[in-house]
C-alpha positions as CSV (number, residue, x, y, z in Angstrom):
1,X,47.1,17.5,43.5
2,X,43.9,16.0,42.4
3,X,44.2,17.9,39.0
4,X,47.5,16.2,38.4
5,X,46.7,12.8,39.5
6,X,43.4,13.2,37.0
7,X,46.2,14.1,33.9
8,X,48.0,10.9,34.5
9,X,44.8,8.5,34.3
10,X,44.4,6.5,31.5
11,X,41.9,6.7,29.1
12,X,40.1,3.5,30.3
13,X,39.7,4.9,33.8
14,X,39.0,8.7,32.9
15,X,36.3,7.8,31.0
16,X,34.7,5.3,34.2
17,X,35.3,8.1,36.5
18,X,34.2,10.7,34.2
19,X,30.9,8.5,33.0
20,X,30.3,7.6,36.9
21,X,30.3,11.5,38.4
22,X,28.4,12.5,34.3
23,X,25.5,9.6,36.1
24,X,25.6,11.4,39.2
25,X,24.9,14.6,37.9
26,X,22.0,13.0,36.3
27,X,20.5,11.7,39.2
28,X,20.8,14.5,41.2
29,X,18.9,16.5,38.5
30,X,16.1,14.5,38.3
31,X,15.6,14.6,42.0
32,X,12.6,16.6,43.3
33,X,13.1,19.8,45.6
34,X,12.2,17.2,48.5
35,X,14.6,14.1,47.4
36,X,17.4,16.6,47.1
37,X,16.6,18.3,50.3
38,X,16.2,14.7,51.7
39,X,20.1,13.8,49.9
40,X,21.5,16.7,51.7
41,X,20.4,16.3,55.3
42,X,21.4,12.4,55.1
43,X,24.7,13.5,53.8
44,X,25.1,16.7,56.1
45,X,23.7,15.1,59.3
46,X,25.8,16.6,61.8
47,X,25.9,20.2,60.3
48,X,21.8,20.0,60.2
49,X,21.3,19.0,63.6
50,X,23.9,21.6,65.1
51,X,22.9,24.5,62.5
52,X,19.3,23.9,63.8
53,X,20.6,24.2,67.4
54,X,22.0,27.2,67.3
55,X,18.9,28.5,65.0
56,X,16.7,27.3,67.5
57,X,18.6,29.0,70.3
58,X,18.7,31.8,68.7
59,X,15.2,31.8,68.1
60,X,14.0,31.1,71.6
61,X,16.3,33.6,72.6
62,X,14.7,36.0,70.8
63,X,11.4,35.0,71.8
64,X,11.8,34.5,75.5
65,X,14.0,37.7,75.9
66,X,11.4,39.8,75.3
67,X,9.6,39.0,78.7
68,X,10.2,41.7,81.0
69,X,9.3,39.6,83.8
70,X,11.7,37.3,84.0
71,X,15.2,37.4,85.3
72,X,18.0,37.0,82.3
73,X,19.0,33.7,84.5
74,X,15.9,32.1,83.8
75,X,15.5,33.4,79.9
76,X,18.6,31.7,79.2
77,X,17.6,28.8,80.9
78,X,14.3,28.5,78.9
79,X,15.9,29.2,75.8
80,X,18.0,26.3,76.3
81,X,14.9,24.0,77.3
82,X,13.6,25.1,74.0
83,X,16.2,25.1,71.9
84,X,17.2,21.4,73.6
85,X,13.7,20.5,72.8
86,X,13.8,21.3,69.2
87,X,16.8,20.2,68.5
88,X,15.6,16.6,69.5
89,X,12.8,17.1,67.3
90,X,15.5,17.6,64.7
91,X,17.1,14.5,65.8
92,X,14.5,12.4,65.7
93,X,13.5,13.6,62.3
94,X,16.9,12.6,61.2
95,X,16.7,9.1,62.5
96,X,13.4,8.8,60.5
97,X,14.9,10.1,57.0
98,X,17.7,7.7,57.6
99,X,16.1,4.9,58.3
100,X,14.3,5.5,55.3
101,X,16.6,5.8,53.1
102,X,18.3,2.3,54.4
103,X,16.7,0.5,52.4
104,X,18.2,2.6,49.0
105,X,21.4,2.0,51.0
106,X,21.2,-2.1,51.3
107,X,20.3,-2.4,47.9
108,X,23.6,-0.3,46.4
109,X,25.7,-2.4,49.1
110,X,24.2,-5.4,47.2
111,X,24.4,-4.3,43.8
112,X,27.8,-2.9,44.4
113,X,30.2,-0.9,42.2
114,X,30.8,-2.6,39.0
115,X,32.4,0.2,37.0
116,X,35.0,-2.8,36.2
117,X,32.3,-4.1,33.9
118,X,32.0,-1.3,32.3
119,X,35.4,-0.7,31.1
120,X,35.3,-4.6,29.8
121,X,32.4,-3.9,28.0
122,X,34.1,-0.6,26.4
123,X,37.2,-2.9,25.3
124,X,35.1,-5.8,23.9
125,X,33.2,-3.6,22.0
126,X,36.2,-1.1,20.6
127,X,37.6,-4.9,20.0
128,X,34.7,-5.7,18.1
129,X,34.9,-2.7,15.9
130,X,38.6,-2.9,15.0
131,X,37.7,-7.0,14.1
């Protein structure tokens, strides 16, 4: 569906579009290992924090099963604790990378799109060329 509503675009919006996600591109390729990883948690949230849950219980799990002391009752319960423990770790380092990255946030929101402008500017200056 996408494909078909992208063949009846005209040329002035194709191009926006196509110059907008071209800029993207760009940006993300410039990014360091660290900004991209950064870009990805903030846009993955969610999957992060349960994905390092379950690694985390998994982990623990692992770990604490290999006591032969302790009931299986009580393994489970401390690789929950630990796993619980981590995972709010995780959290927390979440809240800290998104707070961080409001700032880059407010000043998009400010700055806003504007891809209007950039088709005028394309018709003044194919105007200016034809003139």
């Amino acid at each position: 569906m996408i494909d078909y509503e992208r063949s009846h675009w005209d040329s002035k919006d194709k191009y926006a579009v196509e110059r907008r996600a071209h800029e993207e591109r760009l940006r993300w390729d410039s990014l360091s290992v660290k900004d991209k990883f950064a870009d990805w948690t903030a846009r993955h949230q969610l999957s992060y924090v349960v994905g390092s849950w379950a690694l985390a219980m998994a982990v623990s799990g692992a770990i604490i099963m290999r006591d032969p002391h302790l009931p299986v009752r009580h393994k489970v319960v401390q690789a929950r604790v630990w796993a619980q423990g981590l995972t709010l770790g995780v959290i927390i380092a979440t809240g800290a990378l998104t707070h961080s990255q409001r700032a880059k946030a407010a000043q998009m929101r400010k700055h806003g799109d504007h891809s209007w402008e950039d088709v005028l500017d394309d018709q003044q200056r194919k105007v200016r060329a034809v003139t």
